[in-house]
C-alpha positions as protocol buffer text, in pm:
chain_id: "A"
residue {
  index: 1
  type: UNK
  ca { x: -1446 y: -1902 z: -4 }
}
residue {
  index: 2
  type: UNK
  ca { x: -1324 y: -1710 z: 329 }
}
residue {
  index: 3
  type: UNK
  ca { x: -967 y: -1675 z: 440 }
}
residue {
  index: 4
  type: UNK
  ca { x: -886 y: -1793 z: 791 }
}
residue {
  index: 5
  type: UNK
  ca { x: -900 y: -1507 z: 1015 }
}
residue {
  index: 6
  type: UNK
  ca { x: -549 y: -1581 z: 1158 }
}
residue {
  index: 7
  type: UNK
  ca { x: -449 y: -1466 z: 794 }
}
residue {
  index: 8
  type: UNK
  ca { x: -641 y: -1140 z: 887 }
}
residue {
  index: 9
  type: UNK
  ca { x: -285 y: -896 z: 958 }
}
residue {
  index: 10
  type: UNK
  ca { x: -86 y: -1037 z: 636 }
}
residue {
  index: 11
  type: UNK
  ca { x: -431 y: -1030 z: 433 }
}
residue {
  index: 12
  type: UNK
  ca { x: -512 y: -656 z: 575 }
}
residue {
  index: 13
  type: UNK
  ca { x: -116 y: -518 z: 473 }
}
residue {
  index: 14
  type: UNK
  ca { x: -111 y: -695 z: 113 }
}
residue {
  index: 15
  type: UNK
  ca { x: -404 y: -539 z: 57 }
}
residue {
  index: 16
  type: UNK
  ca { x: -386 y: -134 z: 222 }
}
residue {
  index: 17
  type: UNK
  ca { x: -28 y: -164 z: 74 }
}
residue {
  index: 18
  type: UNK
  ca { x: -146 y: -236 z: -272 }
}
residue {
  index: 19
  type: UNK
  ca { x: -458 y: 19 z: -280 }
}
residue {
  index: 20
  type: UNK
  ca { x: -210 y: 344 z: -119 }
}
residue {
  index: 21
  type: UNK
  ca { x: 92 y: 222 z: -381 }
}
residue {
  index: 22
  type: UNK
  ca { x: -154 y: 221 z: -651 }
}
residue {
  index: 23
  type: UNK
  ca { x: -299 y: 599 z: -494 }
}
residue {
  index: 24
  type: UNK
  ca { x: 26 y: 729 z: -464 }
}
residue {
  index: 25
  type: UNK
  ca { x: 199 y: 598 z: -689 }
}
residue {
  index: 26
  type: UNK
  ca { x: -44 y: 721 z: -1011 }
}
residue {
  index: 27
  type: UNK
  ca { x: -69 y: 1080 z: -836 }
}
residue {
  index: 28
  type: UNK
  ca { x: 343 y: 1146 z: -847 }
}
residue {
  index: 29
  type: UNK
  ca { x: 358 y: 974 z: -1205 }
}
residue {
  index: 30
  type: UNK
  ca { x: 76 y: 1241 z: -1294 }
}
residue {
  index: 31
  type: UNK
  ca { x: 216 y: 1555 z: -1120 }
}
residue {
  index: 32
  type: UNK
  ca { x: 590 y: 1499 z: -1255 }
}
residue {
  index: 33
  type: UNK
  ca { x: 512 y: 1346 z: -1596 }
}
residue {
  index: 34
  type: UNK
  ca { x: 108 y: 1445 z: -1695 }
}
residue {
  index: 35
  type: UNK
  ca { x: -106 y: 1221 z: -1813 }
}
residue {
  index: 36
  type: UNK
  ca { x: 108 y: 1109 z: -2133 }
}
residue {
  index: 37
  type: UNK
  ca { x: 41 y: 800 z: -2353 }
}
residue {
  index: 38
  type: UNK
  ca { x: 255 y: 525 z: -2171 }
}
residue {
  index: 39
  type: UNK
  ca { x: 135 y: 679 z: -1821 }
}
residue {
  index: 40
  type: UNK
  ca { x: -41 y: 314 z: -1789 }
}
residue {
  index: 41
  type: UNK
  ca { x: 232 y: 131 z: -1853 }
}
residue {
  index: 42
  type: UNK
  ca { x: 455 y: 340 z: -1602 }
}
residue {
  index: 43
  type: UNK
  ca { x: 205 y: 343 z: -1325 }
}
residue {
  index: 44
  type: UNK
  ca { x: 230 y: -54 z: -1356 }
}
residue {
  index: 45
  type: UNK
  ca { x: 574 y: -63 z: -1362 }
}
residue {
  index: 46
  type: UNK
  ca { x: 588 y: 138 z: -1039 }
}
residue {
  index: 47
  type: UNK
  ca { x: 349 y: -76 z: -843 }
}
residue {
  index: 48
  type: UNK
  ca { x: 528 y: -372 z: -974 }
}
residue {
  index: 49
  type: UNK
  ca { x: 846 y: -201 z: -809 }
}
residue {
  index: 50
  type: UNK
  ca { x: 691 y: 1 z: -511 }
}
residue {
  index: 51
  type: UNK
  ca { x: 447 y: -268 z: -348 }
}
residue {
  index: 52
  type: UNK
  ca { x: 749 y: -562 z: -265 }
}
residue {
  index: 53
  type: UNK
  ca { x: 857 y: -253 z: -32 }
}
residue {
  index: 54
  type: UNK
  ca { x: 535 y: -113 z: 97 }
}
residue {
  index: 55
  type: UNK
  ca { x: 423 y: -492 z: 213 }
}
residue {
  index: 56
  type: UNK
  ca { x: 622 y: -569 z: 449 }
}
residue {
  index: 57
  type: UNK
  ca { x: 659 y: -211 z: 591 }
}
residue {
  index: 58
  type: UNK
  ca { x: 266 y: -188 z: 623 }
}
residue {
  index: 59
  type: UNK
  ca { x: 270 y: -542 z: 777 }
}
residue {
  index: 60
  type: UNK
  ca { x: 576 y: -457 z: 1037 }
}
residue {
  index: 61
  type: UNK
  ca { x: 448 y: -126 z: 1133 }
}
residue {
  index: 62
  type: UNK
  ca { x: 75 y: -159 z: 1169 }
}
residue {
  index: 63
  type: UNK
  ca { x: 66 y: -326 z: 1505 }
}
residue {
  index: 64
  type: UNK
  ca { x: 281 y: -57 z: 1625 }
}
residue {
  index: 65
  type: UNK
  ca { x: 55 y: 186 z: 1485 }
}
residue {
  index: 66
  type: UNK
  ca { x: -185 y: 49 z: 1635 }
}
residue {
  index: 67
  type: UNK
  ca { x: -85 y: 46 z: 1992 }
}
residue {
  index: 68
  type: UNK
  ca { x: 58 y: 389 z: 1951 }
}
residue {
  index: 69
  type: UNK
  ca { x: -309 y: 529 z: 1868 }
}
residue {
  index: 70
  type: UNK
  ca { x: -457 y: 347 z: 2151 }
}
residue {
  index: 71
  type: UNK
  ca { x: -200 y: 488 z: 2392 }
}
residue {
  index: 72
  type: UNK
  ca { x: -291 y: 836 z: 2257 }
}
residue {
  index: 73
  type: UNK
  ca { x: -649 y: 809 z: 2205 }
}
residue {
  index: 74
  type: UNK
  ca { x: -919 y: 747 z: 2499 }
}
């Protein structure tokens, strides 16, 4: 089963969004807390509350990001 590539940008944010709000999100819980017993249920809760955010900021911004690194690079 293949998504339709005009699905491609929202497909591409859900999914960078999700895999740098997991990243982050598990190295501040385990900097300001440690690695303590509920640190699993924690992390979830904060990519439960984190990702609805990063979304539709990754989704909005990447074309922008884009053209602004094809302006700068060659």
């Amino acid at each position: 089963m293949r998504i339709p590539a005009r699905y491609s940008p929202i497909f591409f944010g859900a999914l960078l969004s999700a895999i740098m709000v997991a990243v982050v999100s598990a190295f501040v819980l385990a900097t300001t807390r440690g690695l303590q017993g509920d640190f699993l249920a924690q992390w979830m809760k904060s990519c439960a509350t984190t990702w609805p955010v990063a979304f539709p900021a990754v989704t909005l911004i990447a074309p922008w990001v884009r053209h602004a690194v094809a302006r700068i690079t060659a």
